[in-house]
Structure formats: structure tokens, C-alpha cells
PLY file of the C-alpha trace (Angstrom):
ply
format ascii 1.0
element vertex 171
property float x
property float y
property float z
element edge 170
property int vertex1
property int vertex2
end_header
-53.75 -93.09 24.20
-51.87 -95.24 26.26
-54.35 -96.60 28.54
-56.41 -97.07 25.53
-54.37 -99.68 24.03
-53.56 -100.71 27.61
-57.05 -101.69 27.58
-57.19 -102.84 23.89
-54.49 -105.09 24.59
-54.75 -106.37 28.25
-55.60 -109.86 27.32
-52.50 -110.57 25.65
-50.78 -108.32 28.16
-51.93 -110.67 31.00
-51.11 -113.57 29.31
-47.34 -112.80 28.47
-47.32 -111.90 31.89
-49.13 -114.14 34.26
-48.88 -117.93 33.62
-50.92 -120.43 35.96
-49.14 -123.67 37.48
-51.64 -125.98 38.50
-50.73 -127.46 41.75
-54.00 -130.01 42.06
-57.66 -130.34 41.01
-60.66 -130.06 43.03
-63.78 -132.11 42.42
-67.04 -131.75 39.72
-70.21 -130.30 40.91
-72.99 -132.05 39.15
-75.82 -129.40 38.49
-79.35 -130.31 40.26
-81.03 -126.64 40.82
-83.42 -126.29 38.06
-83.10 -122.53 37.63
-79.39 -122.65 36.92
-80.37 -125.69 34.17
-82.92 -123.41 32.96
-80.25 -120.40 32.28
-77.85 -123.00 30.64
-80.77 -124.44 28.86
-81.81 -121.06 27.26
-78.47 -119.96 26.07
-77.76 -123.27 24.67
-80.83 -123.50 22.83
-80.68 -123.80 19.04
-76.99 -123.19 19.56
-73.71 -125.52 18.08
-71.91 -126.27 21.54
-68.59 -126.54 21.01
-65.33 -126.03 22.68
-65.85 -121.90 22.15
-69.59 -122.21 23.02
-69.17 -123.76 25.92
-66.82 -121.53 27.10
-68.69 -118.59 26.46
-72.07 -119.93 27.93
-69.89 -121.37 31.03
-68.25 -117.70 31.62
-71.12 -115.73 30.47
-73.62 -117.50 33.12
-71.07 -117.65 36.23
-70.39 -113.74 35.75
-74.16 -113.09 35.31
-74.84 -114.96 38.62
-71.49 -114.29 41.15
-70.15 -110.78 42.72
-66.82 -111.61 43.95
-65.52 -111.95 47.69
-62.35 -111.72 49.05
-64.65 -113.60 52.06
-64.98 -117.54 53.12
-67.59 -118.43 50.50
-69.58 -121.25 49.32
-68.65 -123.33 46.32
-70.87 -125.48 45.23
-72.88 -123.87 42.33
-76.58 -125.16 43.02
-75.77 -123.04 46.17
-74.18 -120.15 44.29
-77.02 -119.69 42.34
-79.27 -118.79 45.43
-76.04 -117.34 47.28
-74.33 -115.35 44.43
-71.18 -114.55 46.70
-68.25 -116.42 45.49
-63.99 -116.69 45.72
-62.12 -117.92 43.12
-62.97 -121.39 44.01
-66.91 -120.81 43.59
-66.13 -119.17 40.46
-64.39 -122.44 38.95
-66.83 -124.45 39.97
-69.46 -122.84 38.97
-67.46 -122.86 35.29
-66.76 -125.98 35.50
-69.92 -127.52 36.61
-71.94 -125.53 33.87
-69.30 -126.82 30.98
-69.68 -130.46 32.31
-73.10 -129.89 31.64
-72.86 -128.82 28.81
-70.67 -131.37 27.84
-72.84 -134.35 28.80
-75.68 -132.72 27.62
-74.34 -132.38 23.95
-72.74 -136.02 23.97
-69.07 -134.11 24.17
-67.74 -136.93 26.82
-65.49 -138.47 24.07
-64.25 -135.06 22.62
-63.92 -132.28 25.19
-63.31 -132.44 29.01
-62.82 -129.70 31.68
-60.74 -129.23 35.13
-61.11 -127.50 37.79
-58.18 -126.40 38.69
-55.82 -125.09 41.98
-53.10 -123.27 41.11
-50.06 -121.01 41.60
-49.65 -117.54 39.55
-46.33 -116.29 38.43
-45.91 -112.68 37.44
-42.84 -112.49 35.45
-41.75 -115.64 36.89
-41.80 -114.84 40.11
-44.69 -116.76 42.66
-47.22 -114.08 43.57
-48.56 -115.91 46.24
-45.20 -115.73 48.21
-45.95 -112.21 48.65
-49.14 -112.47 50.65
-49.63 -113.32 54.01
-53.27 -113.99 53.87
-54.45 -117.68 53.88
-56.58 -116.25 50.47
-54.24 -116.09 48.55
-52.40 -119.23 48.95
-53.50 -120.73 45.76
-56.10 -119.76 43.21
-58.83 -121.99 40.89
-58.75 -121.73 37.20
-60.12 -124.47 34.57
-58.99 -126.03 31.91
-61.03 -127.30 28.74
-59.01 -129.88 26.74
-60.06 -131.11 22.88
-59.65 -134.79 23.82
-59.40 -135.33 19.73
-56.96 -132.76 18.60
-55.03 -132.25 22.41
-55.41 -128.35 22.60
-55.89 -127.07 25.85
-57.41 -123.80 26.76
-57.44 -122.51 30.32
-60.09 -119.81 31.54
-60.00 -117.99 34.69
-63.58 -117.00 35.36
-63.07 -114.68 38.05
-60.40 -112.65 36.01
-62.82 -113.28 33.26
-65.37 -111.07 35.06
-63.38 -108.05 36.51
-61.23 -108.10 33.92
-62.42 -109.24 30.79
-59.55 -111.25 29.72
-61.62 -114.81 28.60
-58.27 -116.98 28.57
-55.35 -117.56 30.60
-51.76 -118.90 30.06
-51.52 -122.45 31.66
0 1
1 2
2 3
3 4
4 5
5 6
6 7
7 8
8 9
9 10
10 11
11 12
12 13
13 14
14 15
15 16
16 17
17 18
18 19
19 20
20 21
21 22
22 23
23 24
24 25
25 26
26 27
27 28
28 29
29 30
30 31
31 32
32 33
33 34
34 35
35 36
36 37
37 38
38 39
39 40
40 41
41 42
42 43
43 44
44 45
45 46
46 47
47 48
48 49
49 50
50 51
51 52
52 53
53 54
54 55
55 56
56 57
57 58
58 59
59 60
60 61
61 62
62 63
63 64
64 65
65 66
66 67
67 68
68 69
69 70
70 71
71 72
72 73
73 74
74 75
75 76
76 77
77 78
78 79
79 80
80 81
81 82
82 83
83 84
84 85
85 86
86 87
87 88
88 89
89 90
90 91
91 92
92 93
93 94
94 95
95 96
96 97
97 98
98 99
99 100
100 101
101 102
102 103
103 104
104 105
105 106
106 107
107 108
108 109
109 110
110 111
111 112
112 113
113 114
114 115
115 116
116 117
117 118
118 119
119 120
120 121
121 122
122 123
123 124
124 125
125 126
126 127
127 128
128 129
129 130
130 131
131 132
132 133
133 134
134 135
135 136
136 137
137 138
138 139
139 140
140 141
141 142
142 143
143 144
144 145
145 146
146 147
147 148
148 149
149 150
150 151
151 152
152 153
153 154
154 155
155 156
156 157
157 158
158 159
159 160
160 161
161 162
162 163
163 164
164 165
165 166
166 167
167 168
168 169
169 170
């Protein structure tokens, strides 16, 4: 029973106890390959993008396409598409590049905008990263979708988003 509602409950588990510090942003990947367009394409079709849709067409594509490497990995995400290996960083961009899309695409530009980016984790407070040694976990990417109208702010973690199923993040 417990692990059930471990399970039940991990999103808001993780997000009372893991916040995300952003530390810096990394630049947008405009999308050119014309089979990831096609995928965004298709799920946006006949669809109302908005700030939810856009995150859940952003997250659901990126953890269709990526497997997840502790490994040196590409990021750009008309690569990734072909590649499909990605770190945390190839997992943001990819994200990020499909919401921007999406975005421009749906005449958002004025409303909605989204950040990739490079950040510390704190469990309880306390900098995780301190505790590793390995160059891999100096940092990690996250994004950040902000309602440019009302000011909310929602932050997504794609690569927790896939192994864990926890959509959003504390930032």
C-alpha cells in the first residue's frame, strides 16, 4: 500500500522535495528536419495549442523519440531525431525547440515563451550536484514555459518527465 501511493503521489512528492535553481540558459534550436515537423504537425492537428497543449505535445514527442544516456550526446534536435540518444541537455532542447514551434506556429509569440534552462537541483535544500564527482552531473537542463499575459510560470523537466512521469517541476 505504501508504494502504491508512493507512486500515486510522486509528483507532488518530487516537487516538495526537489526545487531547480537555474544557473543560465542555453540557446533555441530552430526545427528544420521535416520528419520531426511532421510528428509535431500530426499531434497538433485540429488541436487548441495552448500553454497545456504545448506542453504535452513538447514532452509527449521528445519521450517518444530519446532513450536517455548518462554518455556525451548530441543536442541539437534535428540530430536527435535521427540519433535518439540524448542527456539532459538533448532532452531540453528537444522540448524546447518543439514548444517554440509550436509557439510560432500558433501565433503564441506575444502570449507564451519557453527557456531552456541550466540548472542546479536541491534535495531538501541541500545542492545535489556537490555530491558527485562526475563532470555529468555538474548542472542539469530543465525549461520553463511562461504566460507572458497572466506571468505564471511552469517548469518541465523532460528527462524526469520520461523515467519518471512527473510532467512538472518546482522552479
Amino acid at each position: 500500500m505504501t508504494i502504491g501511493l508512493l507512486l500515486l503521489f510522486r509528483g507532488y512528492i518530487y516537487r516538495w522535495a526537489v526545487h531547480y535553481r537555474s544557473i543560465s540558459t542555453r540557446a533555441d534550436t530552430i526545427i528544420v528536419h521535416p520528419n520531426l515537423i511532421k510528428k509535431i504537425e500530426a499531434m497538433s492537428a485540429g488541436q487548441r495549442v495552448d500553454t497545456d497543449k504545448i506542453i504535452d505535445i513538447a514532452g509527449t514527442i521528445t519521450s517518444q523519440e530519446l532513450v536517455f544516456t548518462t554518455q556525451s550526446a548530441e543536442t541539437n534536435p534535428n540530430i536527435l531525431i535521427d540519433t535518439q540518444r540524448a542527456n539532459c541537455i538533448g532532452y531540453a532542447a528537444m522540448f524546447n525547440a518543439i514548444a517554440q514551434y509550436l509557439i510560432r506556429q500558433h501565433h503564441l509569440e506575444k502570449s507564451l515563451e519557453v527557456r531552456h534552462h541550466i540548472g542546479k537541483l536541491t534535495l531538501f535544500g541541500v545542492d545535489v550536484h556537490a555530491f558527485f564527482q562526475s563532470p555529468f552531473f555538474h548542472d542539469h537542463d530543465f525549461n520553463e514555459i511562461k504566460n507572458l499575459t497572466t506571468g505564471a510560470v511552469i517548469a518541465v523537466d523532460p528527462s524526469i518527465w520520461d523515467y519518471l512521469g512527473i510532467e512538472r517541476v518546482c522552479f
